[in-house]
TILUM-605052 format. One record per residue (C-alpha): residue number from 1; x negated, z, y; residue in three letters. Coordinates in nm, 4 decimals, decimal comma, padded with zeros to 6 digits. Example, Ala and Ser with C-alpha at 12.3 -4.5 7.8 and 13.67 -1.06 7.14 Angstrom:
{1 {-01,2300 00,7800 -00,4500} ALA} {2 {-01,3670 00,7140 -00,1060} SER} 
! end
This chain:
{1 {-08,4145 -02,5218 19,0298} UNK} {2 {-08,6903 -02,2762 19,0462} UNK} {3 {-08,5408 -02,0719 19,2437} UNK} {4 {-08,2673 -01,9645 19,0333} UNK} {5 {-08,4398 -01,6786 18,9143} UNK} {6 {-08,4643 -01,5012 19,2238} UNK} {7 {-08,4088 -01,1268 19,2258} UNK} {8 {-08,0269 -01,0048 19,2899} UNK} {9 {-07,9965 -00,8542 19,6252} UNK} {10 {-07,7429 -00,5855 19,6457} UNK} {11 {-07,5185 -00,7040 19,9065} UNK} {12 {-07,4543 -01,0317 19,6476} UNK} {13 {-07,3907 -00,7580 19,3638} UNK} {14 {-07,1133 -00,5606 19,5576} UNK} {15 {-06,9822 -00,8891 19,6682} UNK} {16 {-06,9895 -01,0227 19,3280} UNK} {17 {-06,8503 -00,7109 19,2224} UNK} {18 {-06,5042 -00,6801 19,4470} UNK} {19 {-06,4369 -01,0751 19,4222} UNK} {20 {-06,4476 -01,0103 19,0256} UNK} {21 {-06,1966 -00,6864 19,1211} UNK} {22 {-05,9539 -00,8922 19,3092} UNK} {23 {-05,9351 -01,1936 19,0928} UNK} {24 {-05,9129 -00,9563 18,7714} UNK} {25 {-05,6252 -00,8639 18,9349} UNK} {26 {-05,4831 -01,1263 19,0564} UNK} {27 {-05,5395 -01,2907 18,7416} UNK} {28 {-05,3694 -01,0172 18,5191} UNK} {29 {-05,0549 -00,9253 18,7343} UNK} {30 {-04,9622 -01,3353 18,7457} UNK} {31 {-04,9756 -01,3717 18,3619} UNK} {32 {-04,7791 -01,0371 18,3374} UNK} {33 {-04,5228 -01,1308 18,5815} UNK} {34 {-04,4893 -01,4662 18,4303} UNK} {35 {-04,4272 -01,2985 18,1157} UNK} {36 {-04,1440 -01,0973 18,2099} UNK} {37 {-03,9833 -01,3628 18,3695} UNK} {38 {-04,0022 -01,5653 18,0318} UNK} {39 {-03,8117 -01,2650 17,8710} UNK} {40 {-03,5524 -01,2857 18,1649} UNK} {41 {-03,5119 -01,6482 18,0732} UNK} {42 {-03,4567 -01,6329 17,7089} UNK} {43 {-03,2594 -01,3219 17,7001} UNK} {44 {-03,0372 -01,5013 17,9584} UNK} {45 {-03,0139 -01,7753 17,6924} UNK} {46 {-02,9621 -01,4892 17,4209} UNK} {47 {-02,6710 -01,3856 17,5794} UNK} {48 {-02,4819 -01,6747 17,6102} UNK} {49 {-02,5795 -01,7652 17,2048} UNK} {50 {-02,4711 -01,4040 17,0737} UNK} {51 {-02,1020 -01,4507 17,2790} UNK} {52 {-02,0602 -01,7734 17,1010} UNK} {53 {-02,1355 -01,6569 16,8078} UNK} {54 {-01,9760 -01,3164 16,8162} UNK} {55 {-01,6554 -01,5443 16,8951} UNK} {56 {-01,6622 -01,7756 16,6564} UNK} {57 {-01,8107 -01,5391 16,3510} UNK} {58 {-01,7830 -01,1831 16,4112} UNK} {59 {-01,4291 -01,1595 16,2052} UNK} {60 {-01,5719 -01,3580 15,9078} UNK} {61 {-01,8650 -01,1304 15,8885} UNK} {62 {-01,8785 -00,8147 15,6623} UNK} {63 {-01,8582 -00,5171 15,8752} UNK} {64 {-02,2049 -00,4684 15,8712} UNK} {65 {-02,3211 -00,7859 15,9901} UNK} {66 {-02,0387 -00,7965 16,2307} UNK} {67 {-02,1558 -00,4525 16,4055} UNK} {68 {-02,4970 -00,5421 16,4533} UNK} {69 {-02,3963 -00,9285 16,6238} UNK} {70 {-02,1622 -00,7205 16,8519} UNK} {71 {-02,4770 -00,4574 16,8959} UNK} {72 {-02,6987 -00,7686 16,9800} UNK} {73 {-02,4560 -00,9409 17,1922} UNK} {74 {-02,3912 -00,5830 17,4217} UNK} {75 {-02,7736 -00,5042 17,4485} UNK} {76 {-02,9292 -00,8942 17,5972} UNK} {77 {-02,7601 -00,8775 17,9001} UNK} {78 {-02,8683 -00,4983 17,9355} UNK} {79 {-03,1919 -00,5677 17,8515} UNK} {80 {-03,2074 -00,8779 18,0839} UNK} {81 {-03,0578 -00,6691 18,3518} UNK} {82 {-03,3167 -00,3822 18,3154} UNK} {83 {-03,6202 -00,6247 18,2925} UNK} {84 {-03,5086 -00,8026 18,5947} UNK} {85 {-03,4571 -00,4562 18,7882} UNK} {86 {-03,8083 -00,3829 18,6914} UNK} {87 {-03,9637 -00,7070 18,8272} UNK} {88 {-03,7859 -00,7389 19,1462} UNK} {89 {-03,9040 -00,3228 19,2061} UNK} {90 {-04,2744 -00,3643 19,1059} UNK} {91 {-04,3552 -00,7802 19,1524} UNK} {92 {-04,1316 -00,9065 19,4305} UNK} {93 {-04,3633 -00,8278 19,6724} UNK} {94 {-04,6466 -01,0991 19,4955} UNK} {95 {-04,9436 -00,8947 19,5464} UNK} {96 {-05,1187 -01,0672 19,2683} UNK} {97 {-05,1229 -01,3783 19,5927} UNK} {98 {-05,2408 -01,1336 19,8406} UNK} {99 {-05,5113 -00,9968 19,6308} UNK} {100 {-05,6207 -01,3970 19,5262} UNK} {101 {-05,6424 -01,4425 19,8547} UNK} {102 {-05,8749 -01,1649 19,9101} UNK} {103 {-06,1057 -01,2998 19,6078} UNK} {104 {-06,1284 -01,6445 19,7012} UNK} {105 {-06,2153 -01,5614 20,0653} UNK} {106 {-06,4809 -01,3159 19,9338} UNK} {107 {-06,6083 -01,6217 19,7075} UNK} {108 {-06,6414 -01,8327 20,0466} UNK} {109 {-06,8491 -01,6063 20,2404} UNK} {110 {-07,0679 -01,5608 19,9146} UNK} {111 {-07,1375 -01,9355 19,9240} UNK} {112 {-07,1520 -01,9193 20,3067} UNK} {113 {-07,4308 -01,6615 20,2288} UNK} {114 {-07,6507 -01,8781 19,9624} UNK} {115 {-07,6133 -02,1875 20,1210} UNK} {116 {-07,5665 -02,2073 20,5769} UNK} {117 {-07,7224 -01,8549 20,6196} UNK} {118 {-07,9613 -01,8114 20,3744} UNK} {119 {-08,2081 -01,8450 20,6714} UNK} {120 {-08,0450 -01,6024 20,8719} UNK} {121 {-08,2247 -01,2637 20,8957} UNK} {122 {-07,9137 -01,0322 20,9781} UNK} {123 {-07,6721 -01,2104 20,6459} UNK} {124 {-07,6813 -00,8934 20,5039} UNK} {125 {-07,4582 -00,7415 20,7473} UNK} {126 {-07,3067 -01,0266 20,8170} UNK} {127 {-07,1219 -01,0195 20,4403} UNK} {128 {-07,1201 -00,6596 20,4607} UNK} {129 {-06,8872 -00,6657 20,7640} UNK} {130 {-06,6987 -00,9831 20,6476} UNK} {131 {-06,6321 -00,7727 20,2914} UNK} {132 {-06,4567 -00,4705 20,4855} UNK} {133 {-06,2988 -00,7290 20,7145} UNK} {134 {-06,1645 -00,9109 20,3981} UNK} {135 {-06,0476 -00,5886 20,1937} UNK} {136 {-05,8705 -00,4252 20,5008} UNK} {137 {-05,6215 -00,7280 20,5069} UNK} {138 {-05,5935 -00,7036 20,0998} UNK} {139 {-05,4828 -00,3756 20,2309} UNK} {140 {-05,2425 -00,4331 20,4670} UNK} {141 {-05,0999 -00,6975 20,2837} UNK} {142 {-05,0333 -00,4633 19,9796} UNK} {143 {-04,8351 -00,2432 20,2076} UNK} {144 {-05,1036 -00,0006 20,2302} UNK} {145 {-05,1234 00,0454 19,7824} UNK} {146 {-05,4391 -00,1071 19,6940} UNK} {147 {-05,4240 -00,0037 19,3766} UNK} {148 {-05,7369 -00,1602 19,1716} UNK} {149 {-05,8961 -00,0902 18,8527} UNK} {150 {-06,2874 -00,0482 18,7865} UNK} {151 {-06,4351 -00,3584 18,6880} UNK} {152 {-06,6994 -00,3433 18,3671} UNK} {153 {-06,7672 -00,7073 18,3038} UNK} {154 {-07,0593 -00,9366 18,3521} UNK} {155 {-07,1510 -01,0755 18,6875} UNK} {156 {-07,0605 -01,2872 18,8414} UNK} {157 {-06,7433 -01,3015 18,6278} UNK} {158 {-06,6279 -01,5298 18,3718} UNK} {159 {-06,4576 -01,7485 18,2443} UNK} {160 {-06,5179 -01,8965 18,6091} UNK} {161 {-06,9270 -01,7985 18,5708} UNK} {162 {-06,9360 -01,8323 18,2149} UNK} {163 {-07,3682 -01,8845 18,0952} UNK} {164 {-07,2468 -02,1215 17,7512} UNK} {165 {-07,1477 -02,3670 18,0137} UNK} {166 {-07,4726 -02,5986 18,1151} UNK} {167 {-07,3949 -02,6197 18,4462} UNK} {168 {-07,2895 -02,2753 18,5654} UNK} {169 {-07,3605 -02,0750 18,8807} UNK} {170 {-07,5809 -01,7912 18,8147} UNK} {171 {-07,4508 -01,6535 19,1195} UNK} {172 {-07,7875 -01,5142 19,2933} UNK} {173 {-07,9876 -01,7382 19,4304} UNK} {174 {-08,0014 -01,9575 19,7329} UNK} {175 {-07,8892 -02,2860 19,6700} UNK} {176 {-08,0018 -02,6112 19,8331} UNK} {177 {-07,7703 -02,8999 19,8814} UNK} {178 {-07,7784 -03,0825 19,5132} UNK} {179 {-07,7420 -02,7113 19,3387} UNK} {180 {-07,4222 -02,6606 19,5825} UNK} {181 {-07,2568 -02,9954 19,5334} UNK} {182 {-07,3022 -02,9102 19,1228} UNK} {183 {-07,2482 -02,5487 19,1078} UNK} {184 {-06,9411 -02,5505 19,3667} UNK} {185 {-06,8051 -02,8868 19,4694} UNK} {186 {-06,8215 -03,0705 19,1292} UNK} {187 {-06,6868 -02,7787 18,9735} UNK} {188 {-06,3868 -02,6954 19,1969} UNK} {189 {-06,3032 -03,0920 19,1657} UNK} {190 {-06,3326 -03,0951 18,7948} UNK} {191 {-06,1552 -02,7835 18,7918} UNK} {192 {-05,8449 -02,9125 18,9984} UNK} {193 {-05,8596 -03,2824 18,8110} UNK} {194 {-05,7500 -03,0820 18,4799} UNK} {195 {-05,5243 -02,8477 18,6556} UNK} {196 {-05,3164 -03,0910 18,8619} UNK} {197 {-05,3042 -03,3146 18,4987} UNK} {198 {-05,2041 -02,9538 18,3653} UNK} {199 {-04,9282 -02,9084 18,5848} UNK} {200 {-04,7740 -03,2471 18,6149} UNK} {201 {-04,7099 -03,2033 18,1861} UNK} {202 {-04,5380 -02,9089 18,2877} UNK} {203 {-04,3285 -03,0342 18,5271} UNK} {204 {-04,2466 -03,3829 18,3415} UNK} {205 {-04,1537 -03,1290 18,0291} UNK} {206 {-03,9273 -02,9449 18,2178} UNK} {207 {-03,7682 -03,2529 18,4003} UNK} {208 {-03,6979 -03,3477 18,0317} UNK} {209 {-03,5648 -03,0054 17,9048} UNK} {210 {-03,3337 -03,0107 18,2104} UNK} {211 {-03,2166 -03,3350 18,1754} UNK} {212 {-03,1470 -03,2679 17,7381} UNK} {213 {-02,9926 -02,9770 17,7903} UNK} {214 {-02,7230 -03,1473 18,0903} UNK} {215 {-02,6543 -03,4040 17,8267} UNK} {216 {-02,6399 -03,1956 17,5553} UNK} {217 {-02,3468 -03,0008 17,7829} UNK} {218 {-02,1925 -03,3231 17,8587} UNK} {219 {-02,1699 -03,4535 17,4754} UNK} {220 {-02,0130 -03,1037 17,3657} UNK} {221 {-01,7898 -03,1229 17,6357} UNK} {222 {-01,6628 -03,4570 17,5385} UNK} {223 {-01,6256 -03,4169 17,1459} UNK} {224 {-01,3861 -03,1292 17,2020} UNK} {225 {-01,3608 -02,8493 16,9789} UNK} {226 {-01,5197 -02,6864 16,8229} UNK} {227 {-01,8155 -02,7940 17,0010} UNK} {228 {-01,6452 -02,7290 17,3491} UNK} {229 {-01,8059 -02,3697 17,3212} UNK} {230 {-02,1189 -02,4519 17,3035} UNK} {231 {-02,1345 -02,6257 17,6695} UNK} {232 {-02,2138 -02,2461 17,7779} UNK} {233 {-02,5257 -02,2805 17,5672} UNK} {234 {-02,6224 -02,5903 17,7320} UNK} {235 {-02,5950 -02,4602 18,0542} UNK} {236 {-02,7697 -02,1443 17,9986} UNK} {237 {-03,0817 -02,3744 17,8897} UNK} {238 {-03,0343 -02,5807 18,1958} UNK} {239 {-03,0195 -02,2609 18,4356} UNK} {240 {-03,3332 -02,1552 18,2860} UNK} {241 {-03,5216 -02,4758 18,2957} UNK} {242 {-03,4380 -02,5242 18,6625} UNK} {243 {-03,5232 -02,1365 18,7270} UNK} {244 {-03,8340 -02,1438 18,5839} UNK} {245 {-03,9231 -02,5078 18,7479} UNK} {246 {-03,8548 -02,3115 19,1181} UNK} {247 {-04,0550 -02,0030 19,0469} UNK} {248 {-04,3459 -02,2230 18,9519} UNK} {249 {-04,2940 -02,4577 19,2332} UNK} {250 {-04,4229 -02,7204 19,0769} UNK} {251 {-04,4043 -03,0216 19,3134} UNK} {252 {-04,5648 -02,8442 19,6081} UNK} {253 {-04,8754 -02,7161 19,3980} UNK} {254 {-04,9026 -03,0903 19,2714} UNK} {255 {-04,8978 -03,2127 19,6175} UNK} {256 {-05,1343 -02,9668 19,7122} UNK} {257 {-05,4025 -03,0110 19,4800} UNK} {258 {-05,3475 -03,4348 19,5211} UNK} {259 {-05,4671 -03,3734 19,8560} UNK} {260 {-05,7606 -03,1244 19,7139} UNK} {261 {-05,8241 -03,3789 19,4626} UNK} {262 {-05,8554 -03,6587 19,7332} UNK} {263 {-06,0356 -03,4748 19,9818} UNK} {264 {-06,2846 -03,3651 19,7180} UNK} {265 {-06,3522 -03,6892 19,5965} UNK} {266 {-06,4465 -03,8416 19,9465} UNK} {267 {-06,6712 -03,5376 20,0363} UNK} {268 {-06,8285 -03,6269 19,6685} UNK} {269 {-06,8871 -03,9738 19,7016} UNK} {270 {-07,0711 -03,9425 20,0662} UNK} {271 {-07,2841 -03,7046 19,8616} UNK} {272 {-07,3611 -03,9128 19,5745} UNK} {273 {-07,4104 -04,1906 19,8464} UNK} {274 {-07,6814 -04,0033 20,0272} UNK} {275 {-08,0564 -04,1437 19,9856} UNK} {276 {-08,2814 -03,8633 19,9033} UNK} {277 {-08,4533 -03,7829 20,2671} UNK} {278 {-08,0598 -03,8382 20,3633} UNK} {279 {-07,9819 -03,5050 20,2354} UNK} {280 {-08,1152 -03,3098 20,4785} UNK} {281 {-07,9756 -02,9985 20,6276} UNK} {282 {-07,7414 -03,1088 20,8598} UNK} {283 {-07,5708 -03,3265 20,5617} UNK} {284 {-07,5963 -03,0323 20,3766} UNK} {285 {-07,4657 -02,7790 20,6009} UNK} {286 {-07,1629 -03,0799 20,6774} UNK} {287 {-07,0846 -03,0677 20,3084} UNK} {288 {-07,0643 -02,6713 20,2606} UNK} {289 {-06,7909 -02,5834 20,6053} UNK} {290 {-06,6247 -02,9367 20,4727} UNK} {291 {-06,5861 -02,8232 20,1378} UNK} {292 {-06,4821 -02,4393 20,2205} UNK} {293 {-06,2767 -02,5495 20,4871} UNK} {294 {-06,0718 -02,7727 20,2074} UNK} {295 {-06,0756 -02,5265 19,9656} UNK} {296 {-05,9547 -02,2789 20,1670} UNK} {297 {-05,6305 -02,4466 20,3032} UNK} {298 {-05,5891 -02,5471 19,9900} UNK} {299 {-05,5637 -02,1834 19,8581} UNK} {300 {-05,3438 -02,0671 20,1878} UNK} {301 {-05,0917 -02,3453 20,0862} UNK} {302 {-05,0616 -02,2370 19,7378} UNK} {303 {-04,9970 -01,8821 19,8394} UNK} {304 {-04,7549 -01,9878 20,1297} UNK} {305 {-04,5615 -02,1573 19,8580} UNK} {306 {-04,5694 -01,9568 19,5735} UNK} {307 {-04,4207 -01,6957 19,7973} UNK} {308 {-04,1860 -01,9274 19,9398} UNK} {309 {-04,1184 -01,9717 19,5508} UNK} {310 {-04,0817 -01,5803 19,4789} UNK} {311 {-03,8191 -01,5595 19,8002} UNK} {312 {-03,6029 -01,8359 19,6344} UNK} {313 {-03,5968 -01,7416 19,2642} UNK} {314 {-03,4899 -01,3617 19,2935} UNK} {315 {-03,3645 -01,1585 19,0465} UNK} {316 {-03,0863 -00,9963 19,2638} UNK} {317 {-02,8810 -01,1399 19,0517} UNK} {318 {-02,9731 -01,0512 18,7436} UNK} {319 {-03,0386 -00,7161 18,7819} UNK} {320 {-02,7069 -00,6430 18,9490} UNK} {321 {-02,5846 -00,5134 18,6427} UNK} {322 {-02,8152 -00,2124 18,5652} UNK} {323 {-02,8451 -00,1587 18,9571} UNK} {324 {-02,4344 -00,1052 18,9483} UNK} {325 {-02,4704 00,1017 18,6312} UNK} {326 {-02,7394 00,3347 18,7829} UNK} {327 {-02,5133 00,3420 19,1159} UNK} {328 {-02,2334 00,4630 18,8912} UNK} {329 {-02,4267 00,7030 18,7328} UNK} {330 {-02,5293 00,8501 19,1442} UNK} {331 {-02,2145 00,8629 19,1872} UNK} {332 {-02,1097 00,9904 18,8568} UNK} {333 {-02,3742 01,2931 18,9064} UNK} {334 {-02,2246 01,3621 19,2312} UNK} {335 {-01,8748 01,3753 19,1516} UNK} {336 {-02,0025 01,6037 18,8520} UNK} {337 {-02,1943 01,8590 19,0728} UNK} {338 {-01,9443 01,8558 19,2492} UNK} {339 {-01,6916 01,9595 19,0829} UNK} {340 {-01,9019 02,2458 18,9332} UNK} {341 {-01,9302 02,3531 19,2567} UNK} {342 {-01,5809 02,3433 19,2951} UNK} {343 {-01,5473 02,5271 18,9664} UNK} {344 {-01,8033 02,8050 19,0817} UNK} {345 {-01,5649 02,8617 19,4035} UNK} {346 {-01,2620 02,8792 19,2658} UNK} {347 {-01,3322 03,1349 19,0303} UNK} {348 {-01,4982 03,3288 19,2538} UNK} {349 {-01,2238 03,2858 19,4959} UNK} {350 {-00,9528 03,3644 19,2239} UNK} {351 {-01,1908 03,6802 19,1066} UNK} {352 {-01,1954 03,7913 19,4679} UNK} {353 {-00,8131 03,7864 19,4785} UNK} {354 {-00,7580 03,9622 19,1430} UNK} {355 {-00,9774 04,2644 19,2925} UNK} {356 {-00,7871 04,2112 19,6316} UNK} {357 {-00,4625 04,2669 19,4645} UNK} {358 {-00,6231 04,5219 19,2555} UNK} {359 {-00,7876 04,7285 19,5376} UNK} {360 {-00,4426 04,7117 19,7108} UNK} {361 {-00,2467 04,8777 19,4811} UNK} {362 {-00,4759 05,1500 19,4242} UNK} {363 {-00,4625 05,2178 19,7536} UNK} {364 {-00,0731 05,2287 19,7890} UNK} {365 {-00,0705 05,4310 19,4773} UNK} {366 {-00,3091 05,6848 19,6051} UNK} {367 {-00,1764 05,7053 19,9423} UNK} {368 {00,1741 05,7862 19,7246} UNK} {369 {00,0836 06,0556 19,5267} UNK} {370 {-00,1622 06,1961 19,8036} UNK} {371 {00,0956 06,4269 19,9971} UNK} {372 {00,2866 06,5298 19,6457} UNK} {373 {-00,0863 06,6529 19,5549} UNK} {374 {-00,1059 06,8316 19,8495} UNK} {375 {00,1424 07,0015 19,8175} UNK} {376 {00,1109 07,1608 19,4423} UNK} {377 {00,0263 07,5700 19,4572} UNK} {378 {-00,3207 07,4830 19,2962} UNK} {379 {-00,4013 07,2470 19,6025} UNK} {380 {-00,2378 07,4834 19,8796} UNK} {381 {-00,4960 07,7823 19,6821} UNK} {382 {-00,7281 07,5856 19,7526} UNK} {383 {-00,6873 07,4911 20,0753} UNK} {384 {-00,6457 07,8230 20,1871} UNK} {385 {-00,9593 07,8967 20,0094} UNK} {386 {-01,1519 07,6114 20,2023} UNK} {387 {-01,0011 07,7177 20,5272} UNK} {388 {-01,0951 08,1161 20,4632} UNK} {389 {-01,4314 08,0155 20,3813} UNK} {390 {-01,4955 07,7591 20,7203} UNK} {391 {-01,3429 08,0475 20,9246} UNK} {392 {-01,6146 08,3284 20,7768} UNK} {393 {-01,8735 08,0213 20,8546} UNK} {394 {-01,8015 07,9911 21,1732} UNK} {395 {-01,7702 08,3539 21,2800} UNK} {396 {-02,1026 08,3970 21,1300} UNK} {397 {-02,2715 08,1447 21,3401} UNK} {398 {-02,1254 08,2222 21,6273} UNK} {399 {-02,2413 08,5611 21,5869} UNK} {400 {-02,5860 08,4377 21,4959} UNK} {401 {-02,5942 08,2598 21,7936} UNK} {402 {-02,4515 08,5864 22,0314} UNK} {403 {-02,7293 08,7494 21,8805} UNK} {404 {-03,0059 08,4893 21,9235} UNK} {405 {-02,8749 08,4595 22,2876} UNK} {406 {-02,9143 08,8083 22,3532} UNK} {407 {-03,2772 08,8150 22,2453} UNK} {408 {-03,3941 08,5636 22,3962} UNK} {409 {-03,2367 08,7723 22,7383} UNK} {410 {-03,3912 09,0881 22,6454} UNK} {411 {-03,7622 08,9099 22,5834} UNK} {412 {-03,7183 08,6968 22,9575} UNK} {413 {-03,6133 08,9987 23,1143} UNK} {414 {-03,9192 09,2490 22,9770} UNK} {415 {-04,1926 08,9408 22,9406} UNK} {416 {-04,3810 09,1562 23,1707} UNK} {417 {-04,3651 09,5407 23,0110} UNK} {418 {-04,6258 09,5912 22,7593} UNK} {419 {-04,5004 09,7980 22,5054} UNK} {420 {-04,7233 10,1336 22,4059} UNK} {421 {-04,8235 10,4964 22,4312} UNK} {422 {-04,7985 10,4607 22,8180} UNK} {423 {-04,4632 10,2606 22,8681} UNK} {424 {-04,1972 10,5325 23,0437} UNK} {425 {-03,9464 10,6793 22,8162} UNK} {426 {-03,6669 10,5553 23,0864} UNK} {427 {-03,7852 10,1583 23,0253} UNK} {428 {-03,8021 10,2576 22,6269} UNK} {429 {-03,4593 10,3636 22,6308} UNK} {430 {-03,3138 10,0893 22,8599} UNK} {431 {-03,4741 09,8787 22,6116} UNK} {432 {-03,3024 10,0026 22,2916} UNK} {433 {-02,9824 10,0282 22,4688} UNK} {434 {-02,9524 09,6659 22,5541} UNK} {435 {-03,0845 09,5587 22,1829} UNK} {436 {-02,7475 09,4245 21,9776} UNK} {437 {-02,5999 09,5763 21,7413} UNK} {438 {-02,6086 09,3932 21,3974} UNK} {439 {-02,2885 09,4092 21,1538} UNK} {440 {-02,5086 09,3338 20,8810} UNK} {441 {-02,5307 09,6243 20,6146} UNK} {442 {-02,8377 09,8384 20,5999} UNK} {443 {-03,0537 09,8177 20,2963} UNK} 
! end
């Protein structure tokens, strides 16, 4: 495989680089959400052990130990409630399937790349324009948050392109048809072989766990007390078990990988089967759309049902409690602010009625006492005073005003006669004749 050690074009490196982005993802919000539903599970189970217990015990327990079983027994379903709030507002939507789908899709066109096209001159836009195809409908599918974090590992990424195995892809070259039916086919059947065997433990455990716990319920039921009690445990374990065998949806992803499995195996086989000068390009080219093709349904049916999964196992339920609590506590806040509000108006309204009242009877008390001021001999004084003094006022400016009057006659009527050593005695003294006389006192 000499050819292995050709140089890294950087189309394959940005390729490389957003398929390890999206499957990062992918990869860490399923184990996280998987997680949290775990919790949900046992504290479900937790809940229905601390009742029986705080029943049976809490009165023969010092008052200690009886406080903290009754503190234990209040805060499970609480916490169950709040964790179960918190998944169905940041995980129902299963973006961690959206954004596998987006990674997987990439990881087809990069084999579509190395293997059918590698003779094609124009590849390089080709993937470039298939990547922005891809990562627009990661978009849209995320409801327009693509929120991912910068990826800092090796390339391509492991555990999936991991060097200490001996047969991994480096993830560079161009690959003829024995390097694609080891480095792709073989692996994703191999891969699928252990994971189908992987899941069908699971799902036999669970069958059993489900089936323990019903009989378990059944036996306590019939012995009678005090064991009657304890069919509420049972149950809880049953509910869970059954829970946790829907969200994983275990039958459909066993049926689906069967027929990966199967078709796999065939597609192998006519390889295998293939004489030397048999596996020519056509054969080869047959075996790379064949084997995409398969993977790729296979990868749109687990996504179809693990949604279909998420839909049926919601934590509506579960997380009714805190959502009621936090509903009471809107409309606790409301009714609150409210009645400040209402506290703020009706003091000002009582304040404004206090200096209503007050205003009021200052008024009638003024308006009382106003005419027996009036008439007192200091207020009649001064009256007369006031009414002297508006008199002298106005005989003085309407003497003013005489006076201005008659000026301004005196200068219209001699605006032509210049005044001076020339101007006739008879004009001088028809002039100071008609000037007014002033009652003003000299000096």
């Amino acid at each position: 495989m000499e050819n292995q050690t050709q140089q890294a074009t950087p189309i394959l490196e940005v390729a490389w680089t957003r398929f390890a982005q999206l499957d990062a993802m992918a990869t860490e919000r399923s184990k996280a959400h998987l997680r949290l539903r775990r919790w949900i599970a046992a504290l479900g189970i937790l809940t229905t052990l601390f009742a029986i217990l705080t029943q049976l015990y809490a009165e023969s327990l010092n008052p200690l130990a009886a406080w903290v079983l009754k503190f234990i027994f209040i805060f499970t379903p609480i916490a169950a409630s709040i964790l179960a709030a918190y998944v169905s507002q940041f995980y129902s939507s299963g973006d961690w399937l959206v954004t596998r789908a987006g990674a997987e899709e990439i990881l087809k066109e990069i084999y579509a790349y190395r293997t059918i096209l590698k003779n094609t001159p124009t590849r390089r836009m080709w993937l470039e324009e298939r990547l922005g195809e891809i990562q627009r409908s990661v978009f849209r599918g995320m409801n327009g948050e693509m929120i991912l974090k910068p990826y800092k590992g090796p390339i391509p990424p492991s555990p999936r392109f991991d060097p200490k195995y001996p047969d991994y892809d480096p993830g560079f070259n161009d690959l003829n048809g024995d390097e694609y039916f080891l480095f792709r086919l073989e692996n994703q059947l191999s891969w699928h072989i252990k994971e189908i065997n992987r899941r069908q433990k699971e799902r036999t455990r669970l069958k059993v766990y489900i089936l323990a716990a019903g009989g378990l319920g059944a036996l306590f039921a019939a012995l009678g007390q005090p064991l009657t009690m304890w069919v509420a445990l049972a149950a809880a374990f049953s509910a869970a078990f059954i829970g946790w065998q829907e969200l994983r949806s275990l039958d459909s992803v066993v049926r689906n990988y069967s027929k990966v499995v199967l078709e796999l195996n065939i597609l192998s086989d006519h390889w295998k089967n293939l004489e030397g000068e048999e596996r020519d390009q056509t054969e080869f080219y047959k075996t790379v759309r064949s084997t995409e093709d398969i993977l790729w349904s296979q990868n749109v049916e687990y996504i179809k049902a693990m949604q279909e999964a998420l839909r049926d196992s919601d934590l509506e339920e579960e997380a009714s409690l805190v959502n009621r609590v936090i509903k009471e506590q809107r409309e606790s806040d409301r009714r609150f602010r409210g009645a400040i509000a209402d506290a703020v108006v009706d003091h000002t309204r009582e304040s404004m009625l206090d200096s209503e009242q007050t205003l009021t009877e200052t008024y009638k008390t003024t308006l009382g006492t106003l005419a027996e001021e009036a008439s007192s001999d200091l207020v009649q004084a001064e009256l007369a005073a006031m009414q002297e003094a508006v008199q002298e006022a106005v005989e003085n400016i309407t003497e003013r005003i005489g006076l201005f009057s008659s000026l301004q006659a005196i200068r219209d009527e001699f605006a032509g006669v210049e005044i001076g050593s020339n101007t006739p005695m008879s004009v001088l003294n028809d002039l100071m004749s008609r000037y007014p006389k002033s009652t003003d006192a000299k000096g």
